[in-house]
N, C-alpha and C positions, 0 to 999 in steps of 0.2 A: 526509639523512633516510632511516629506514627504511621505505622506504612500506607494504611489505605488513604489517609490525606495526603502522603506524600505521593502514590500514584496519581492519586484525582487532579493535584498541581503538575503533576509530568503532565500527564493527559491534557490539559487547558493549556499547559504551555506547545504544548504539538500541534494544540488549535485540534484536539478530535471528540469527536461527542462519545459518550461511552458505548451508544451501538457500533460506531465506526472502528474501535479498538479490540468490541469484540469479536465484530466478523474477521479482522485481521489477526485475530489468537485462533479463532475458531473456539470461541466461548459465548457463553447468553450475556446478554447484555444484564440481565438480572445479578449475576455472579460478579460483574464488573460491577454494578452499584453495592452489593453487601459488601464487597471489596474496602471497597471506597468509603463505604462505613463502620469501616472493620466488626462487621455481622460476621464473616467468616474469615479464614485464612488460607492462603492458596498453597499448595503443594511449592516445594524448591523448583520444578523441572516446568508449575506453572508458571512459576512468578518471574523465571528464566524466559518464556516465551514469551507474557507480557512485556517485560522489559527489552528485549529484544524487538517486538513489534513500535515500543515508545522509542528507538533508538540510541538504547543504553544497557549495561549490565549489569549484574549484581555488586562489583567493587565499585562502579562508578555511582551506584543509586545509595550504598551505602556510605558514601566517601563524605566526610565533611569538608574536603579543599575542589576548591574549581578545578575541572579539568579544562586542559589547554584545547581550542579550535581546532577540530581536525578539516585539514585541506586535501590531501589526498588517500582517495580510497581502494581496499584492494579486493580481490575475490572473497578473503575472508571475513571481509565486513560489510558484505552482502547478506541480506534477511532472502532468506528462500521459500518459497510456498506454492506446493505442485498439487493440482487438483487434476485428479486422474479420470475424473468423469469427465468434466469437459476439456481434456486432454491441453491443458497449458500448465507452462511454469512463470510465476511472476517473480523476477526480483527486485527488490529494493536497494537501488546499487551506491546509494545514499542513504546511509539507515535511520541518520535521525532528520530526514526531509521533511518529516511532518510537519516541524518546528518552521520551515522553511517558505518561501512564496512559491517557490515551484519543488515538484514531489515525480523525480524521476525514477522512472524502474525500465527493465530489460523483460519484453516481454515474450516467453518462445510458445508456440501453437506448434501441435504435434498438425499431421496431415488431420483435419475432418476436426480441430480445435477450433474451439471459441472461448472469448470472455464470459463472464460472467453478465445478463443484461444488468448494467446499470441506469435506475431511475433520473432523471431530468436532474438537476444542481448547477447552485453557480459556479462561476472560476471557467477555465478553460481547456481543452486538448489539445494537445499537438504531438503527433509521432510522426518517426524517419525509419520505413522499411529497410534494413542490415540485409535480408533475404528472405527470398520467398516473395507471395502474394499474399495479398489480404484484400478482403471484403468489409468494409465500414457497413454499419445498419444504423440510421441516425430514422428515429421514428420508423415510419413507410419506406423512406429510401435509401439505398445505397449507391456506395461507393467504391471502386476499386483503387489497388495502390501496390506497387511492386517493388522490387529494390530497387533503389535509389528514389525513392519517391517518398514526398513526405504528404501528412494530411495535418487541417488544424479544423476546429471548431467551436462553438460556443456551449456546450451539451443542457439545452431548453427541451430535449425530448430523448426518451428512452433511448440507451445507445449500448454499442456491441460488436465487437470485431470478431471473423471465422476467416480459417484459411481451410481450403481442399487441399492444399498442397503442403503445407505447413510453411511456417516463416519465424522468423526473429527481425522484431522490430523497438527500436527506444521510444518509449511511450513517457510523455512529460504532461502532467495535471497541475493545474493549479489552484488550492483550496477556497470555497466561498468565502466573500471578503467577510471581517467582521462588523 
């Protein structure tokens, strides 16, 4: 099997450019393209996160029968990813969403957490505060939102959510059209 073409087709079928699959391994985008051309080879414990960040795992990438449509999902088949610097956890509570029109995840901010700023992109936002408060940062302005409150937007300008208090809220994106 070719792996590195066969990740580069997982990848386009996710619909994610190879910078986008490396910020979500926490690898260079470089290492994703020699990947891809199989210039090198990734460790088991990488190619393990890779595929887990593409929505799949190593029986199912190596499997030559389709596997059946999964409809419902459980704790275990969450993608987890905690950045202790800016004090949040993201999940992926739909692992292979990427594949998908909308790409939900469960987002928890410790008290004094934020996202990550992400740059301006097509597609859209929408989340519904679970708990806590949150402060939206859309370009200059913001926005507040509490439990039970939801927010949506178009993201045309640099954007980023902090809580002082902390929260958990479901954060739903939708990827730029092709």
């Amino acid at each position: 099997m070719d792996i590195g073409n066969r990740l580069k087709e997982l990848r386009i079928q996710k619909g994610l450019t190879q910078e986008e699959l490396a910020d979500r391994c926490e690898l260079s985008k470089g290492f994703i393209s020699q990947l891809e051309r199989d210039l090198t080879s990734p460790s088991i414990a990488t190619l393990v996160d890779i595929l887990q960040c593409l929505g799949t795992d190593i029986r199912e990438f190596f499997s030559e029968s389709p596997k059946e449509e999964q409809i419902v999902f459980h704790d275990s088949d969450y993608f987890e990813k905690v950045d202790e610097e800016l004090g949040n956890t993201v999940e992926w509570i739909i692992p292979n969403a990427q594949k998908n029109i909308m790409e939900p995840i469960r987002l928890t901010l410790k008290p004094g957490g934020s996202t990550y700023p992400d740059n301006p992109h097509e597609g859209e936002e929408f989340g519904y505060i679970l708990q806590g408060s949150i402060t939206i940062h859309i370009g200059t302005a913001t926005h507040r939102a509490k439990k039970g409150e939801s927010f949506y937007f178009v993201p045309a300008k640099k954007h980023y959510i902090t809580s002082k208090t902390g929260a958990v809220l479901l954060w739903v994106s939708t990827p730029p059209s092709f």
